[in-house]
The first five atom37 places (N, CA, C, CB, O) and aatype in JSON, in Angstrom:
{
  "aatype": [20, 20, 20, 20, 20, 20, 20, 20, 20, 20, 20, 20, 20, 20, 20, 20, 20, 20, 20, 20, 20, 20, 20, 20, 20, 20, 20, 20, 20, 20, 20, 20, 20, 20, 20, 20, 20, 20, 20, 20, 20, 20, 20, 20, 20, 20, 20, 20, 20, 20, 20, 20, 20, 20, 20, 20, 20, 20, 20, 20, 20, 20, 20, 20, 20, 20, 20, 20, 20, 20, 20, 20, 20, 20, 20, 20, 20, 20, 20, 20, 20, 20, 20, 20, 20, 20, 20, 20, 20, 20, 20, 20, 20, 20, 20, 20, 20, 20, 20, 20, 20, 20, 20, 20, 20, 20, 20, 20, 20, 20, 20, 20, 20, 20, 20, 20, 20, 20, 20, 20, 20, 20, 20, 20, 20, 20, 20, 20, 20, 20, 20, 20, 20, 20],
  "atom_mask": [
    [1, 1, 1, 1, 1],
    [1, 1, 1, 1, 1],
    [1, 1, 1, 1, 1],
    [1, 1, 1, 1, 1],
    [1, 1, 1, 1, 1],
    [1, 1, 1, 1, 1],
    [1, 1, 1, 1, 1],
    [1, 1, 1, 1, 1],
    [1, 1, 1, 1, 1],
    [1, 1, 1, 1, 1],
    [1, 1, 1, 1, 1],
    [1, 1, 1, 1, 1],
    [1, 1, 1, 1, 1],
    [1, 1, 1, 1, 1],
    [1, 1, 1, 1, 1],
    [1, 1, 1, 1, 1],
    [1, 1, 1, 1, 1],
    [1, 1, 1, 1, 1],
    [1, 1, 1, 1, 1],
    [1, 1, 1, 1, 1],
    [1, 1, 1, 1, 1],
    [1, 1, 1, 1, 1],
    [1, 1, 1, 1, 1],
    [1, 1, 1, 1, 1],
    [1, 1, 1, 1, 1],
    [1, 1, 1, 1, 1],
    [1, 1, 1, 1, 1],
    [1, 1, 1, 1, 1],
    [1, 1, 1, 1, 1],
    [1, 1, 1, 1, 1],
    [1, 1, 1, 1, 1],
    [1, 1, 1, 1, 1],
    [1, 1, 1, 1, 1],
    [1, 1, 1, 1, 1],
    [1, 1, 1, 1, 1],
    [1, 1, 1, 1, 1],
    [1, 1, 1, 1, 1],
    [1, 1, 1, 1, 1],
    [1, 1, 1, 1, 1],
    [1, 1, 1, 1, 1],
    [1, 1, 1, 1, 1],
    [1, 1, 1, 1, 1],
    [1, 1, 1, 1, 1],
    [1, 1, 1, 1, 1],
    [1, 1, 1, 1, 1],
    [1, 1, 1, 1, 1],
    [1, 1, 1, 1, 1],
    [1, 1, 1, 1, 1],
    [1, 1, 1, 1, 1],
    [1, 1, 1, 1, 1],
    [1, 1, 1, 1, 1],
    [1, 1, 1, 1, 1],
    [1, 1, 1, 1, 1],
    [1, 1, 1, 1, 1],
    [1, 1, 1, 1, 1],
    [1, 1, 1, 1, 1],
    [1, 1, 1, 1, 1],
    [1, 1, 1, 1, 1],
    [1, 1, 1, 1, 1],
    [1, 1, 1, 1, 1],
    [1, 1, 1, 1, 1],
    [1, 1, 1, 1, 1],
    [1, 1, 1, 1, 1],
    [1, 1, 1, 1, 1],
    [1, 1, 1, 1, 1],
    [1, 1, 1, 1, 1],
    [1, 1, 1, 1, 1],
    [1, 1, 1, 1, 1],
    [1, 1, 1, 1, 1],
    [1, 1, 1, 1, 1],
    [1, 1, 1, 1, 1],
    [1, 1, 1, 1, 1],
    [1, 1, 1, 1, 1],
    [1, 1, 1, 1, 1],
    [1, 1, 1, 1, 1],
    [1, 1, 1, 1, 1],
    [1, 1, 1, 1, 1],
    [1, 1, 1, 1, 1],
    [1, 1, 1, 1, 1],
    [1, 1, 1, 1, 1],
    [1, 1, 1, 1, 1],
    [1, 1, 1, 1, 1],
    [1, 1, 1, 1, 1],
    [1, 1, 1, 1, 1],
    [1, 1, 1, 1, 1],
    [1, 1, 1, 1, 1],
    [1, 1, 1, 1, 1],
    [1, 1, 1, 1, 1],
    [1, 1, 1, 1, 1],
    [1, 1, 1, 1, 1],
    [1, 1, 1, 1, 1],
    [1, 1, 1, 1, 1],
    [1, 1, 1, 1, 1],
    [1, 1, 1, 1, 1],
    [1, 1, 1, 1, 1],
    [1, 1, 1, 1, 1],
    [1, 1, 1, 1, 1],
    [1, 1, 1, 1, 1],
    [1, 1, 1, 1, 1],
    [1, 1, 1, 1, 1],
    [1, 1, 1, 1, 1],
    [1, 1, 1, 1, 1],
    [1, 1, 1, 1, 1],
    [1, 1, 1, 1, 1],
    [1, 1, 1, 1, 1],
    [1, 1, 1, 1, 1],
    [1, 1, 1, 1, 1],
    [1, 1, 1, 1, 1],
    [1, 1, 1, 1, 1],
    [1, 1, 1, 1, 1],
    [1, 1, 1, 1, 1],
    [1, 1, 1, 1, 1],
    [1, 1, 1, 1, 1],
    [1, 1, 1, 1, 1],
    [1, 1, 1, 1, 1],
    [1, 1, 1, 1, 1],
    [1, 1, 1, 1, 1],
    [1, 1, 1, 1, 1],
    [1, 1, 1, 1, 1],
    [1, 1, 1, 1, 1],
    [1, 1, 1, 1, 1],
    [1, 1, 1, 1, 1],
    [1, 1, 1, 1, 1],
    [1, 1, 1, 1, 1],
    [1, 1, 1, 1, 1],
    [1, 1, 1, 1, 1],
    [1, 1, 1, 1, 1],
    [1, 1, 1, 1, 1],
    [1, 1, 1, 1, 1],
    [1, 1, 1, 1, 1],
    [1, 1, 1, 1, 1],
    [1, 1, 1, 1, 1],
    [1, 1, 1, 1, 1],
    [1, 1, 1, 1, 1]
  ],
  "atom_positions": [
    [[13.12, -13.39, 7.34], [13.74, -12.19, 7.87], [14.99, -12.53, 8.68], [12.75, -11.42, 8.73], [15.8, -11.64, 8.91]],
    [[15.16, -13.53, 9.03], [15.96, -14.25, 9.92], [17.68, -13.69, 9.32], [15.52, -16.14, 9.76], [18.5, -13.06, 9.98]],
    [[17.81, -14.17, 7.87], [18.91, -13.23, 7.41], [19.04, -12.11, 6.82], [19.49, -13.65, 6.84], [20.09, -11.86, 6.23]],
    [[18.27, -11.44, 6.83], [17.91, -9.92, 7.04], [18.66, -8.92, 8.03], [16.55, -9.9, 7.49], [17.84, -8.35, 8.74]],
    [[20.09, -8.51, 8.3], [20.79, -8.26, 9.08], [20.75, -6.44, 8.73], [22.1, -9.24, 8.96], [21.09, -6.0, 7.63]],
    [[20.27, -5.54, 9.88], [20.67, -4.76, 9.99], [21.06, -3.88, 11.61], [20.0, -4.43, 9.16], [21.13, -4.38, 12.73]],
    [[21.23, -2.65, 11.24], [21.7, -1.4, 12.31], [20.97, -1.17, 13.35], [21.75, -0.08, 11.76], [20.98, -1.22, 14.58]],
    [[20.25, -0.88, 12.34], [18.95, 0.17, 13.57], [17.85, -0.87, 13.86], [17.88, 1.88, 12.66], [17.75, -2.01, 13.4]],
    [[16.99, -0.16, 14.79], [15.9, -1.37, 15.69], [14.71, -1.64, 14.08], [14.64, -0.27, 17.75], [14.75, -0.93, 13.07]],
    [[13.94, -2.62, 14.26], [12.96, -2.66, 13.37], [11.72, -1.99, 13.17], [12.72, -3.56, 13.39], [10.96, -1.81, 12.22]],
    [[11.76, -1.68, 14.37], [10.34, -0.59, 14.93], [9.25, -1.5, 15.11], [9.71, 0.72, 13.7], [9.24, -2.72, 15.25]],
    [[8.28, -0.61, 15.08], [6.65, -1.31, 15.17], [6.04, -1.01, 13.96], [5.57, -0.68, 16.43], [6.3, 0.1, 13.5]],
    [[5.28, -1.73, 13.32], [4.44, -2.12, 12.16], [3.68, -0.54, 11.89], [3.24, -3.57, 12.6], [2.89, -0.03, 12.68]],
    [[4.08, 0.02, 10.7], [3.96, 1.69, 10.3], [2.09, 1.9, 9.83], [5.32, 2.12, 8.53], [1.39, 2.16, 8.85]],
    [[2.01, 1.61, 11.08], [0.62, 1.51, 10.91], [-0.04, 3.04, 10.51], [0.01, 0.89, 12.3], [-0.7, 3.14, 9.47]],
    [[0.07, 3.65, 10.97], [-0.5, 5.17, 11.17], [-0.31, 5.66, 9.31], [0.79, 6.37, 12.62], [-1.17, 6.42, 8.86]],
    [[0.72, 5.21, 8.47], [0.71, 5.94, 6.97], [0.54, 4.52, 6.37], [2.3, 6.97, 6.37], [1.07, 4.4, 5.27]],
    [[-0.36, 2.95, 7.05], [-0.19, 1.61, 5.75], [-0.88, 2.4, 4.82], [-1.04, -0.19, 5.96], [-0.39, 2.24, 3.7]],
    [[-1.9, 3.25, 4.83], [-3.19, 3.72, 3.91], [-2.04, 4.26, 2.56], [-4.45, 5.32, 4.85], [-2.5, 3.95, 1.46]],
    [[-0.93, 4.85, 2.5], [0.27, 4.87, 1.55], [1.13, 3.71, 1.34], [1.13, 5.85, 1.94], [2.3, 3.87, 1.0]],
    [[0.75, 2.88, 1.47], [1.89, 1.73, 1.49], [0.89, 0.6, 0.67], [2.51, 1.16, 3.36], [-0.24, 0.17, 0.89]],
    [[1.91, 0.36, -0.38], [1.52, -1.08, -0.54], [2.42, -2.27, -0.02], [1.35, -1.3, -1.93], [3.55, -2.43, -0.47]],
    [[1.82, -3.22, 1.09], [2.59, -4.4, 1.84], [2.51, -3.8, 2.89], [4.05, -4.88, 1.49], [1.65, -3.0, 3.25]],
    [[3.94, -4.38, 3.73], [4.12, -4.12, 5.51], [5.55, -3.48, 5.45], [4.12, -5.8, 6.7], [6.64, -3.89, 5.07]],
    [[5.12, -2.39, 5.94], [6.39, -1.32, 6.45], [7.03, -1.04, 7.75], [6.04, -0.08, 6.24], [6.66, 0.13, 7.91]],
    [[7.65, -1.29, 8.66], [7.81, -0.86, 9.83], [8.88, 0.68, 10.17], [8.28, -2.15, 10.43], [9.77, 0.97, 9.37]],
    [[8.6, 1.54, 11.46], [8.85, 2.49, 11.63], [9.92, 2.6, 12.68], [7.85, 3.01, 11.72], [9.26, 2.21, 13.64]],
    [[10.98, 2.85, 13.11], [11.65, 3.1, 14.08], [11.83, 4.63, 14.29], [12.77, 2.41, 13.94], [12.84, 4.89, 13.63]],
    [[11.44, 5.64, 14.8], [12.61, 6.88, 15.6], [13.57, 6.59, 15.87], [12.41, 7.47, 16.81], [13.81, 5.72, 16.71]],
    [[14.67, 7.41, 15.06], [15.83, 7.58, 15.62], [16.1, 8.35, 16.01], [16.56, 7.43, 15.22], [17.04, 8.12, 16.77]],
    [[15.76, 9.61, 16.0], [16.04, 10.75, 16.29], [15.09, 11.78, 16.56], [16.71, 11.05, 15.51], [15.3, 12.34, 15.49]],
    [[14.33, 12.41, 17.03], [12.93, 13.17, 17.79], [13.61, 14.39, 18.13], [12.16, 12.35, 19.34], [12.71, 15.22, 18.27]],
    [[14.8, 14.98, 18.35], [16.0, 16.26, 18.44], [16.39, 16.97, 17.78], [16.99, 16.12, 18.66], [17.4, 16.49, 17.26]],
    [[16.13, 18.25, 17.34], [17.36, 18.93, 16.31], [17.0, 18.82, 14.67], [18.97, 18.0, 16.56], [17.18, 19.63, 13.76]],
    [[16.32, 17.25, 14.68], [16.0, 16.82, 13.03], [15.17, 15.5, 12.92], [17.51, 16.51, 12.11], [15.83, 14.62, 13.47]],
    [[14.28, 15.13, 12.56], [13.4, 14.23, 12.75], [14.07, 13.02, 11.61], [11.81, 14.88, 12.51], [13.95, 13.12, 10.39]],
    [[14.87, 11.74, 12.41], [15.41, 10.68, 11.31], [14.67, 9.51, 12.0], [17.3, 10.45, 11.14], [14.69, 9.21, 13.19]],
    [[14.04, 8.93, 11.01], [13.21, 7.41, 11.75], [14.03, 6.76, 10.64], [11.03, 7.07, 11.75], [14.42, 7.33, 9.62]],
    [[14.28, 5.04, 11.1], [14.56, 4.14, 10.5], [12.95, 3.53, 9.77], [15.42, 3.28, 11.5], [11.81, 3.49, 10.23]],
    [[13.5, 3.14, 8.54], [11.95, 2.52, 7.9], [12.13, 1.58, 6.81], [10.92, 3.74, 7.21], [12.48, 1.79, 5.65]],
    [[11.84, 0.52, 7.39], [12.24, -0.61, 7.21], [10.79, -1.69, 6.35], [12.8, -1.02, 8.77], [9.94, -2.2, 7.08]],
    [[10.73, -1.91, 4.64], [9.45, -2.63, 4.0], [10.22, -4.2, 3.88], [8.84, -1.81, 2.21], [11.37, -4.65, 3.94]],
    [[8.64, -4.75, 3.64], [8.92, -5.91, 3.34], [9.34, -6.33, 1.82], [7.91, -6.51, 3.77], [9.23, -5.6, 0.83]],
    [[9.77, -7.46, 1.83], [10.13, -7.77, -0.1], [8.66, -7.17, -0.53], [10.39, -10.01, -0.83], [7.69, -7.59, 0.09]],
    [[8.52, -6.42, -1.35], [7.82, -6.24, -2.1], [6.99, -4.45, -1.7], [7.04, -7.64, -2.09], [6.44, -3.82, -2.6]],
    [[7.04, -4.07, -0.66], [6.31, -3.16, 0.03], [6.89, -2.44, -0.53], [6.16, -3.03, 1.33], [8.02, -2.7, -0.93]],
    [[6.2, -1.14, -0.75], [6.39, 0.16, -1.41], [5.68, 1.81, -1.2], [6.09, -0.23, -2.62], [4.51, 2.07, -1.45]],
    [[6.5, 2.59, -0.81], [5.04, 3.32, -0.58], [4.51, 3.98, -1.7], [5.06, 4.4, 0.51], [4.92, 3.49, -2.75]],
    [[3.6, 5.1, -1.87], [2.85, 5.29, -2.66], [3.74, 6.49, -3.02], [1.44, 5.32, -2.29], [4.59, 7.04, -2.32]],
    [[3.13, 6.94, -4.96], [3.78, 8.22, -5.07], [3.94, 9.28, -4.03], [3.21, 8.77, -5.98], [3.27, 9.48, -3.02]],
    [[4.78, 9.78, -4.41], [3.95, 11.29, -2.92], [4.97, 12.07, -2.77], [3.47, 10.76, -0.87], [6.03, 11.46, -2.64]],
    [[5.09, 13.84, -2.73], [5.33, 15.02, -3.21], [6.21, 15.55, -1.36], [3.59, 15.9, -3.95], [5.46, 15.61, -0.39]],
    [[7.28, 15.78, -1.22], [7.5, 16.64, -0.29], [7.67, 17.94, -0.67], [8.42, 16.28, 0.35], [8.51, 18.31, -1.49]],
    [[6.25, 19.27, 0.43], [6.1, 20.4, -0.13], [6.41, 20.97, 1.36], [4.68, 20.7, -1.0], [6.21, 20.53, 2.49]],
    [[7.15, 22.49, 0.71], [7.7, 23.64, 1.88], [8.0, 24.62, 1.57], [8.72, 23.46, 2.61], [8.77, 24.63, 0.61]],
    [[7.71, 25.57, 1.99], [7.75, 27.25, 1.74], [8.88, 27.23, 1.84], [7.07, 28.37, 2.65], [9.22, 27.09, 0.67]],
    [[9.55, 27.25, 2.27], [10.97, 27.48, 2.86], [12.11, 26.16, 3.0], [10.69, 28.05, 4.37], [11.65, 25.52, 3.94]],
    [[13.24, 25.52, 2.56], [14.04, 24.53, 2.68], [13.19, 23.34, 2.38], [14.7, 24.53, 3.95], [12.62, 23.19, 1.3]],
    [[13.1, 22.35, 3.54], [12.16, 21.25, 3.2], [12.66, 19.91, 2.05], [10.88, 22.08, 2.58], [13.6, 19.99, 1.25]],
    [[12.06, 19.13, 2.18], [12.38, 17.88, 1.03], [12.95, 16.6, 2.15], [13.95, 18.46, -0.4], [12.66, 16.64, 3.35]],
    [[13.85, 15.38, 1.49], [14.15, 14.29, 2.5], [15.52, 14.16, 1.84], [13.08, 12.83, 2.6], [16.03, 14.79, 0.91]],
    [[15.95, 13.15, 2.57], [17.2, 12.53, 2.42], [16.89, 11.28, 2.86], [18.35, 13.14, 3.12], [16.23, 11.12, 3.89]],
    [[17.37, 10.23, 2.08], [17.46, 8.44, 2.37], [18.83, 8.55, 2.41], [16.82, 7.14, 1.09], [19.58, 9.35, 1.85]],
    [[19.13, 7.19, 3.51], [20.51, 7.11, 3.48], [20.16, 5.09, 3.76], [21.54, 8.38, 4.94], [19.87, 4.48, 4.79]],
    [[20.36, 4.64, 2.4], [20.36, 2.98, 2.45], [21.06, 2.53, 3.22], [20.73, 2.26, 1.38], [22.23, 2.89, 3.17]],
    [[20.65, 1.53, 4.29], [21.2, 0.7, 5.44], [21.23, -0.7, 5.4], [20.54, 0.95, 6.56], [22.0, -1.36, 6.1]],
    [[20.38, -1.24, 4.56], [20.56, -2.26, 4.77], [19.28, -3.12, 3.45], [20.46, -2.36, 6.45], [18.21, -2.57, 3.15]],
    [[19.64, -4.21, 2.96], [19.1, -4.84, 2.08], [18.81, -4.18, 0.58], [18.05, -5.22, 2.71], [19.82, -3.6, 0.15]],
    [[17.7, -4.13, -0.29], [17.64, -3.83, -2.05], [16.16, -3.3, -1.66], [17.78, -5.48, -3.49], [15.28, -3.88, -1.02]],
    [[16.17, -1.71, -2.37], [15.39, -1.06, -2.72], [15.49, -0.84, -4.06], [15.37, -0.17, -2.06], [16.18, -1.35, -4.94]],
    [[14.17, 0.51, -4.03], [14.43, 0.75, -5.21], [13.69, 2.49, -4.8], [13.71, -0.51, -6.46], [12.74, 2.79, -4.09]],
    [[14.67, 3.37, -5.63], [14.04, 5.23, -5.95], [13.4, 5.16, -7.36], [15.56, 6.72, -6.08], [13.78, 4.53, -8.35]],
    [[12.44, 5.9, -7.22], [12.22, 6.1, -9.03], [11.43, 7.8, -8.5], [10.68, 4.4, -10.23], [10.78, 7.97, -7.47]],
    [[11.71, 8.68, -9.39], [11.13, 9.91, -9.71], [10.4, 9.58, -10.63], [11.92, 10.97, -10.02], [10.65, 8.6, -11.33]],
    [[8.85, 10.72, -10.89], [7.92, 10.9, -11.96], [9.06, 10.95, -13.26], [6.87, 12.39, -11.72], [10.05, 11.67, -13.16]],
    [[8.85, 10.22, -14.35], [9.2, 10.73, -15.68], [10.67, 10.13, -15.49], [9.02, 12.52, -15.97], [11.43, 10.5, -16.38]],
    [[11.06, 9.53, -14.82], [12.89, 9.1, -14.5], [12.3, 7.11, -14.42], [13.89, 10.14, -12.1], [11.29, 6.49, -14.11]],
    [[13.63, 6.82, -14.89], [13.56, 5.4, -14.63], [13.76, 5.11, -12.96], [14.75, 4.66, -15.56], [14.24, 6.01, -12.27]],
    [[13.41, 3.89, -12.38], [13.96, 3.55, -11.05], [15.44, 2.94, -10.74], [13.06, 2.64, -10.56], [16.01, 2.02, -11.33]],
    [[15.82, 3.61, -9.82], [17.08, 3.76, -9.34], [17.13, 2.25, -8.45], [17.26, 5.31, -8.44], [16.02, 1.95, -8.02]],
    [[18.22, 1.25, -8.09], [18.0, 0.11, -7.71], [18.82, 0.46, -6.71], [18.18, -1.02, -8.53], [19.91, 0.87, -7.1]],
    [[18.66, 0.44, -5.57], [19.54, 1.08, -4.05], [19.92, 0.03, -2.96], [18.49, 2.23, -3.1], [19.18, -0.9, -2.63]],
    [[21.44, 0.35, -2.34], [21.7, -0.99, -1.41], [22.5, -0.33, -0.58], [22.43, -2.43, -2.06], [22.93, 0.81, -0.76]],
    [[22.71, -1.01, 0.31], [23.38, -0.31, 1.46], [24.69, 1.02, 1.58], [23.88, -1.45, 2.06], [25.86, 0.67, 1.43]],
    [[24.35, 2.42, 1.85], [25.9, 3.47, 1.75], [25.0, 4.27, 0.37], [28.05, 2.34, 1.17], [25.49, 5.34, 0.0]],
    [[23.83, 3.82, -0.31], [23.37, 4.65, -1.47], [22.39, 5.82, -0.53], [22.4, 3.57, -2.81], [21.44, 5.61, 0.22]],
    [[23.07, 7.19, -0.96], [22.21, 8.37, -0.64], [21.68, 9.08, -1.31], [22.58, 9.09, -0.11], [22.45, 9.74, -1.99]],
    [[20.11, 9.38, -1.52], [19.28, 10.25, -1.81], [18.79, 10.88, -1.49], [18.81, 10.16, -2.08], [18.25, 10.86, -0.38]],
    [[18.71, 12.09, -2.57], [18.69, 13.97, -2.1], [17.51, 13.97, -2.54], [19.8, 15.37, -2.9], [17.42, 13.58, -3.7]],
    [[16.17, 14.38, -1.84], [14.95, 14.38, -2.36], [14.61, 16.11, -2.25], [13.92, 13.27, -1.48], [14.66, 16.58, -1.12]],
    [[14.34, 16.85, -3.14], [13.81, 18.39, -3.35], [12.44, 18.61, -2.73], [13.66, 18.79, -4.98], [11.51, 17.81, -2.74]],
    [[12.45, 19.47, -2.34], [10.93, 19.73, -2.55], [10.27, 19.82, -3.86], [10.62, 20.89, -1.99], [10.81, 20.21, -4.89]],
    [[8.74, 19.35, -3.72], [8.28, 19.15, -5.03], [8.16, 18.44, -6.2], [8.48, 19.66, -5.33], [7.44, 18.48, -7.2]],
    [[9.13, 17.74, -5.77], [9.26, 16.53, -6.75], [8.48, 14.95, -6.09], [11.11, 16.3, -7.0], [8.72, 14.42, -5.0]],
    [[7.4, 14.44, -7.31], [7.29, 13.37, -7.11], [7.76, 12.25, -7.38], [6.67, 13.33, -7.21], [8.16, 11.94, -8.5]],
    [[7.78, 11.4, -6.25], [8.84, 10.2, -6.14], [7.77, 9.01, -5.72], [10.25, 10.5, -4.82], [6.55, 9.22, -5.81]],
    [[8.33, 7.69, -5.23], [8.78, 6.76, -4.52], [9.55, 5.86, -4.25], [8.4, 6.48, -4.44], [10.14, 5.42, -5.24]],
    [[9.94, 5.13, -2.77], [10.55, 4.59, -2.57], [10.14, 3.35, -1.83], [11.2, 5.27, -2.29], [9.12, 3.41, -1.14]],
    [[10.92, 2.03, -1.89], [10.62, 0.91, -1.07], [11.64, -0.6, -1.76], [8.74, 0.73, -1.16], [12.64, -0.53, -2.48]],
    [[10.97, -1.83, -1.26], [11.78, -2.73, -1.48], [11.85, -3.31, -2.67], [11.65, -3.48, -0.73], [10.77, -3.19, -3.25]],
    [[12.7, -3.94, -3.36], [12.69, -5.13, -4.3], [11.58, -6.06, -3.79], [14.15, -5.92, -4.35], [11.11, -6.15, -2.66]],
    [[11.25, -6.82, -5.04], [10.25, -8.1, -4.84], [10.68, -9.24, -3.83], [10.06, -8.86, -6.25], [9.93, -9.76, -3.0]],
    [[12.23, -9.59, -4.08], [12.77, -10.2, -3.5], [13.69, -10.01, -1.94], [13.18, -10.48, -4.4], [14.3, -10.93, -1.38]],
    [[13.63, -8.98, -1.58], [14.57, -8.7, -0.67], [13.75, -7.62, 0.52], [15.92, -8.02, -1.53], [12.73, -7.12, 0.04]],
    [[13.97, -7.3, 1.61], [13.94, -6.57, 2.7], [14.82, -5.25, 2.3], [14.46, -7.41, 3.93], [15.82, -5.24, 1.59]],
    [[14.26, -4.27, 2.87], [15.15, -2.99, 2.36], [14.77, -1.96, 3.93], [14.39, -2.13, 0.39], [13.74, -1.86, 4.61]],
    [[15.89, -1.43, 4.03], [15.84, -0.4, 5.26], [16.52, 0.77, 4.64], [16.65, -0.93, 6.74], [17.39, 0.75, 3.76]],
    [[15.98, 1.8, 5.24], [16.74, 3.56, 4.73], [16.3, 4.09, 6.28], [15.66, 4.82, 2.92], [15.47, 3.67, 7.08]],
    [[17.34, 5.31, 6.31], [17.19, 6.01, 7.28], [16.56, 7.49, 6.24], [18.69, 6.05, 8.26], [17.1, 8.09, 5.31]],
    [[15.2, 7.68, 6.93], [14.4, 8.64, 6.47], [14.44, 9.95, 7.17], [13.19, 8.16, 6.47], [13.86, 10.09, 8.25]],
    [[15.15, 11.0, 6.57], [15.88, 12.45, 7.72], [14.92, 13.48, 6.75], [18.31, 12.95, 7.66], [15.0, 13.55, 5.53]],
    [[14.16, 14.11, 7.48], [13.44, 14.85, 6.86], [13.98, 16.43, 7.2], [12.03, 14.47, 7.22], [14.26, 16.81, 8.34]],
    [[14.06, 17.29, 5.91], [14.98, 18.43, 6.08], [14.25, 19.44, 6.53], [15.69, 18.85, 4.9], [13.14, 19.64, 6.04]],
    [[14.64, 20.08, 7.34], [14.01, 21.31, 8.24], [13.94, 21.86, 7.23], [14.71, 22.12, 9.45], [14.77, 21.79, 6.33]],
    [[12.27, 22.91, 7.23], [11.77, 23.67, 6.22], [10.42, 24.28, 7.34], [11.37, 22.64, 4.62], [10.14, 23.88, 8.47]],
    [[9.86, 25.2, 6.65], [8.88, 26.46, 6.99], [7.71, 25.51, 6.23], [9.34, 28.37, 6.2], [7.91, 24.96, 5.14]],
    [[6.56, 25.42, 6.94], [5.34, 24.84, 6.79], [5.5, 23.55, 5.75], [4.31, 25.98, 6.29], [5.31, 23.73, 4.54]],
    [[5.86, 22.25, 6.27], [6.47, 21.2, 5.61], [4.85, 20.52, 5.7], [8.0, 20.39, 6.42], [4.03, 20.48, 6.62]],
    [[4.82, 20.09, 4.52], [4.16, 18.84, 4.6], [4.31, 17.98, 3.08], [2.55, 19.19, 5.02], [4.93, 18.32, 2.07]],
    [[3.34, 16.48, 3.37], [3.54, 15.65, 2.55], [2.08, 15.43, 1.78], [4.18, 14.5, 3.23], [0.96, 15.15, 2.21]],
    [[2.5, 15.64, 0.66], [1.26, 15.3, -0.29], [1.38, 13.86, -1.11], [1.14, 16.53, -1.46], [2.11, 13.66, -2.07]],
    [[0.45, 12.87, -0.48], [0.08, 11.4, -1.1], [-0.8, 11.31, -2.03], [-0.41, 10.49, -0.21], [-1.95, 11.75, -1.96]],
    [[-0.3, 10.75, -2.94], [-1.07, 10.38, -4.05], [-1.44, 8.89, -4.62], [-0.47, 10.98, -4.96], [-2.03, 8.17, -3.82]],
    [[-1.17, 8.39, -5.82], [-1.69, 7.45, -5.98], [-0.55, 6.15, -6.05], [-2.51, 7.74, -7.04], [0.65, 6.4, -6.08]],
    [[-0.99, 4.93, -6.08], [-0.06, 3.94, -5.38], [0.87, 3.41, -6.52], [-0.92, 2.67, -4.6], [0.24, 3.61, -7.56]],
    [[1.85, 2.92, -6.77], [2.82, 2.82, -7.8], [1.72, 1.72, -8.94], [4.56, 2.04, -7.09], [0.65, 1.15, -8.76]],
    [[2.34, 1.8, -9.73], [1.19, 0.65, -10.8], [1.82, -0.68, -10.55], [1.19, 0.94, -12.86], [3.01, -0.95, -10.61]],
    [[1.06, -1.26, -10.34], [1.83, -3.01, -9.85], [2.78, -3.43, -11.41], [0.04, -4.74, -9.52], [3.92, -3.89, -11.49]],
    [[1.91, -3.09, -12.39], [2.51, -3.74, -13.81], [3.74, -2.84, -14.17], [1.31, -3.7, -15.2], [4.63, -3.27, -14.9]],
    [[3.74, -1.65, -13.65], [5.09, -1.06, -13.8], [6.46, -1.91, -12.78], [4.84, 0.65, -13.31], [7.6, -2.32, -13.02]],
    [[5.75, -1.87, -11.85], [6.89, -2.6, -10.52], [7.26, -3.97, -10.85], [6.14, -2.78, -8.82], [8.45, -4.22, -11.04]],
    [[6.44, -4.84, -10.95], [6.56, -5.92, -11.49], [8.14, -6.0, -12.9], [4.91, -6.09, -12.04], [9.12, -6.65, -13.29]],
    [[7.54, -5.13, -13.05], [8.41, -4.81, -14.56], [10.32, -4.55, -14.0], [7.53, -2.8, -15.51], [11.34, -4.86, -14.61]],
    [[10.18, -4.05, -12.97], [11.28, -4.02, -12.33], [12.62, -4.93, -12.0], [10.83, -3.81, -11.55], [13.5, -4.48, -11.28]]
  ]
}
């Protein structure tokens, strides 16, 4: 991790959602005001699990890549390979995930969009033989 250079703090070990994560994820708040943006920062290989942002009203996320090699993939879409200044518009309703390359550390700033009864529906964990495949 040592050359692993980024922005924002690293946080503390994203303990409270590992049960969605495959590997070690860490969490920073950046923002708790106006719009809820945490920094979230996996290890080479960490990923979180499929999973659906749902809202009556507005709702969905935005990534904004900061630092190191991810990767986006939507249900039914190939995966998107993401690096620092790459931004993603996440809808409501659509299932996704996101996290690191095998090889690399990956950070996004995670801004979740004001919406009327928001929540997140988790599902099942990416297929290793698909990721691998990556």
């Amino acid at each position: 991790m040592s050359e692993f250079k980024q922005m924002f703090p690293l946080g503390r070990p994203n303990d409270a959602y590992a049960q969605y994560f495959i590997g070690q994820s860490y969490l920073a708040p950046i923002s708790t005001q106006q719009i809820n943006i945490s920094n979230v920062t996996f290890e080479p290989g960490c990923r979180n699990n499929w999973h659906i942002h749902h809202a009556d009203q507005g709702g969905g996320q935005i990534l904004i890549c900061t630092a190191g090699k991810g990767w986006y993939q939507q249900w039914g879409e190939k995966a998107i390979e993401l690096h620092p200044g790459d931004v993603i518009n996440i809808p409501v309703g659509v299932k996704h995930w996101h996290g690191a390359t095998k090889d690399s550390w990956f950070s996004h700033l995670a801004i979740e969009v004001p919406g009327v009864n928001t929540t997140n529906e988790w599902l099942e964990p990416v297929d290793a033989q698909d990721y691998d495949q990556l």
